[in-house]
C-alpha positions in Angstrom: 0.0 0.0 0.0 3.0 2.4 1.1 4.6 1.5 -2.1 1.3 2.3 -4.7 1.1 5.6 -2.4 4.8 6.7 -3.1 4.2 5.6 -7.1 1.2 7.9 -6.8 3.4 10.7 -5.4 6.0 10.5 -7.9 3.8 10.0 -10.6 2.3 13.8 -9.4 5.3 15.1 -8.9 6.4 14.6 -12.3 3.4 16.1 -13.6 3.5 19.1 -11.6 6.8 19.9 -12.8 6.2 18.9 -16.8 3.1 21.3 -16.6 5.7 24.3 -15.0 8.4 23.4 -17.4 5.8 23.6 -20.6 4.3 26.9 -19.0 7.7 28.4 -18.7 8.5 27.7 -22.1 5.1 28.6 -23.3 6.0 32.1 -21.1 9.4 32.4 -23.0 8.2 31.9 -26.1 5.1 34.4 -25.8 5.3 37.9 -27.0 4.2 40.5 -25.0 2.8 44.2 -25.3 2.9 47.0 -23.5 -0.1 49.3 -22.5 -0.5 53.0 -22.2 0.9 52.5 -19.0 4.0 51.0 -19.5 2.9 47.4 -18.3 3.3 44.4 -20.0 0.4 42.9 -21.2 -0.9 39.9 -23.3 -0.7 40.8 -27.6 -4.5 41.2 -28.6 -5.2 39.0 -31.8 -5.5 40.6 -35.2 -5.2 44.7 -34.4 -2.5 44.9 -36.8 -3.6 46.5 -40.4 -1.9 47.4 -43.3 -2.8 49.7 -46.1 -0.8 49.5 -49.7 -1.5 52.5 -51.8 0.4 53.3 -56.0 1.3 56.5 -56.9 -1.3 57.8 -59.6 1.0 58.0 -63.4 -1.0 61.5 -64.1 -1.0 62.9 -61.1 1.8 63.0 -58.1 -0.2 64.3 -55.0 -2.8 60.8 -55.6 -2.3 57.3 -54.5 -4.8 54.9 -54.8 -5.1 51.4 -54.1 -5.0 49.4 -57.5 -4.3 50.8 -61.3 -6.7 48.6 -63.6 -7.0 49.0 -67.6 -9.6 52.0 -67.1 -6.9 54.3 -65.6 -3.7 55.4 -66.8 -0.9 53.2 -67.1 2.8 53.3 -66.6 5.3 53.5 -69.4 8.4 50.9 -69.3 11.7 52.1 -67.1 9.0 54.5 -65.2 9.5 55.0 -61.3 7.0 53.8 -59.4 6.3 55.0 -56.0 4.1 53.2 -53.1 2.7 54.4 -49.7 2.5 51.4 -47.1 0.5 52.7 -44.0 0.8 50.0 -40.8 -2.1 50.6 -37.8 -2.3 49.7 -34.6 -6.0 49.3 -34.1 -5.2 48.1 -30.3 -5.9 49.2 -26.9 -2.0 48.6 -26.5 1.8 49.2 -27.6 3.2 47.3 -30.0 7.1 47.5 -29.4 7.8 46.3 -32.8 6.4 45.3 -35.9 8.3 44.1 -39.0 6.7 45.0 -42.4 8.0 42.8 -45.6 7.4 44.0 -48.9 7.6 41.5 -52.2 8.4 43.3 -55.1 7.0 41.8 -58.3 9.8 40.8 -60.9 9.0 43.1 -63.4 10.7 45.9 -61.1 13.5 47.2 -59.6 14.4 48.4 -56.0 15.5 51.8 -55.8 14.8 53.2 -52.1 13.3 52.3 -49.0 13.6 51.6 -45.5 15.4 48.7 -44.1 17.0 46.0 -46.0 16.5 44.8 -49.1 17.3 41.4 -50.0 18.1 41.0 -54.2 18.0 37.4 -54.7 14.1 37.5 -53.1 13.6 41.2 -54.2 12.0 42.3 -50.9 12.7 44.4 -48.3 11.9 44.1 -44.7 11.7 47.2 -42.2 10.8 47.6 -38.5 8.4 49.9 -37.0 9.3 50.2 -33.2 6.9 51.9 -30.2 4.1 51.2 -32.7 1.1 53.0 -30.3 -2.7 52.1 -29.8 -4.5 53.9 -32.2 -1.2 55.2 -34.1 -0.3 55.1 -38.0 3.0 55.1 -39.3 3.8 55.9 -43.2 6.5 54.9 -45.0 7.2 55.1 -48.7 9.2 52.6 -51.6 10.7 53.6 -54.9 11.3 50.6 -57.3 11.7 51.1 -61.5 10.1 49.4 -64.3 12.1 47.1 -66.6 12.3 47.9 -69.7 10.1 47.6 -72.7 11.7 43.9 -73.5 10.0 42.8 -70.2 6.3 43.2 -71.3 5.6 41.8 -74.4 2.4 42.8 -74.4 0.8 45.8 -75.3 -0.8 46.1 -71.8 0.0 44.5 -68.7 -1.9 44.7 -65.7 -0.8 41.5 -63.4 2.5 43.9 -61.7 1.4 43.4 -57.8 3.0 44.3 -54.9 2.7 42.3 -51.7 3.1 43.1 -48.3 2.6 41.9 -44.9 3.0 43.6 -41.6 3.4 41.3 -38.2 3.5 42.6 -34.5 3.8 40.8 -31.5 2.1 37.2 -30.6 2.3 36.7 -34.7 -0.9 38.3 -35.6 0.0 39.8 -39.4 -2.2 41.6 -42.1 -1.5 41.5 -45.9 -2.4 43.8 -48.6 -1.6 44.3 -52.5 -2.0 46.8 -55.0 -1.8 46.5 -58.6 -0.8 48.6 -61.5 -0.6 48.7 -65.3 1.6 48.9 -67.8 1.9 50.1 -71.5 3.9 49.8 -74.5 1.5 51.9 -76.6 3.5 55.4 -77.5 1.2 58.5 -76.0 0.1 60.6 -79.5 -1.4 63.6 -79.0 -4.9 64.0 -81.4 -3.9 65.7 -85.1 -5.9 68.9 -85.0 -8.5 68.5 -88.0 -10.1 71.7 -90.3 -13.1 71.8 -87.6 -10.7 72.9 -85.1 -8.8 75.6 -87.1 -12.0 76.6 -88.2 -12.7 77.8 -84.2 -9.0 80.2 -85.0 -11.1 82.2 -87.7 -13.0 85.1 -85.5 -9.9 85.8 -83.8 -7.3 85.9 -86.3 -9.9 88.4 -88.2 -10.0 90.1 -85.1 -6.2 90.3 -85.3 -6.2 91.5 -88.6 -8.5 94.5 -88.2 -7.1 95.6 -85.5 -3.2 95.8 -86.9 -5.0 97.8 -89.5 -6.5 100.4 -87.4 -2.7 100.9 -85.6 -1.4 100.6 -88.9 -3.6 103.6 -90.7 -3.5 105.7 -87.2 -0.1 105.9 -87.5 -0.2 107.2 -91.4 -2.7 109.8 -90.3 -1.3 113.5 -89.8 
């Protein structure tokens, strides 16, 4: 009897301390947040949100989310510039969170922040003391290749990927897509219906450098 007690004890005993041990490792390998307060607190699920916006071709003071056939496209060897906007929708602080951006292989890194890895074409960048409630903005450069890279007249399938991941692993992905064109920009050949609209005013013109013309022959 004394011995089934003691196996009883040790059997206890060794649970007790496997269910510390996996706790403590569970506890090291957490993340952890802080609050307005400074205290660390457990990393709310899902509060992190990301926002990937393209420069407009036509017009520099736009970005918008995706370019699709009906806008204006971009040229071969054309800069491209995109806005990434991370959010902390959170009660809490995130310390850090990493944003990676995948750059489609029909471009060509030019600037950013953080490191950009060439042989995967991405960069990755940290965002530190990201407050509740806060935005942070950062903007990427990359380049077209040239014409020999899109065969076809349009293209429309250049995304850009990117993901941004805080604390406890809880990440948010967005895209945006743009267009691109081989067809030369021609400006419309002006017809006889829109010289016609010159007329008026070029008689205008006319009459009156005769009126300087003869007051200047009069005594």
């Amino acid at each position: 009897m004394k011995s089934l007690k003691t196996a009883i004890f040790v059997l206890c005993s060794v649970f007790m301390v496997h269910s510390l041990l996996a706790s403590q490792v569970m506890a090291d390998g957490e993340a952890s947040c802080t609050n307005q307060y400074g205290s660390t607190v457990e990393c709310p699920p899902n509060h992190i949100v990301i926002n990937k916006k393209v420069r407009y071709p036509t017009n520099a003071n736009l970005f918008v989310e995706n370019l699709t056939s009906a806008d204006a496209a971009y040229a071969p060897s054309s800069e491209v510039e995109y806005d990434i906007a991370v959010t902390n929708t959170s009660n809490v602080n995130f310390p850090i969170v990493t944003v990676i951006d995948v750059f489609p292989e029909d471009t060509v890194f030019i600037s950013g922040p953080g490191r950009y890895e060439a042989k995967e074409n991405k960069l990755t960048y940290e965002i530190s003391n990201l407050n509740a409630g806060t935005t942070v903005h950062n903007r990427v450069l990359v380049k077209l290749k040239d014409v020999a890279s899109f065969p076809q007249e349009i293209t429309c399938d250049v995304v850009n990927t990117s993901r941004a991941t805080g604390p406890g692993g809880q990440s948010d992905e967005d895209t945006s897509a743009l267009c691109v064109s081989t067809k030369p920009v021609t400006l419309p050949v002006a017809g006889f219906e829109d010289y016609a609209l010159l007329y008026p005013f070029i008689a205008l013109a006319v009459i009156g450098f005769g009126i300087l013309a003869k007051g200047r022959l009069l005594p």
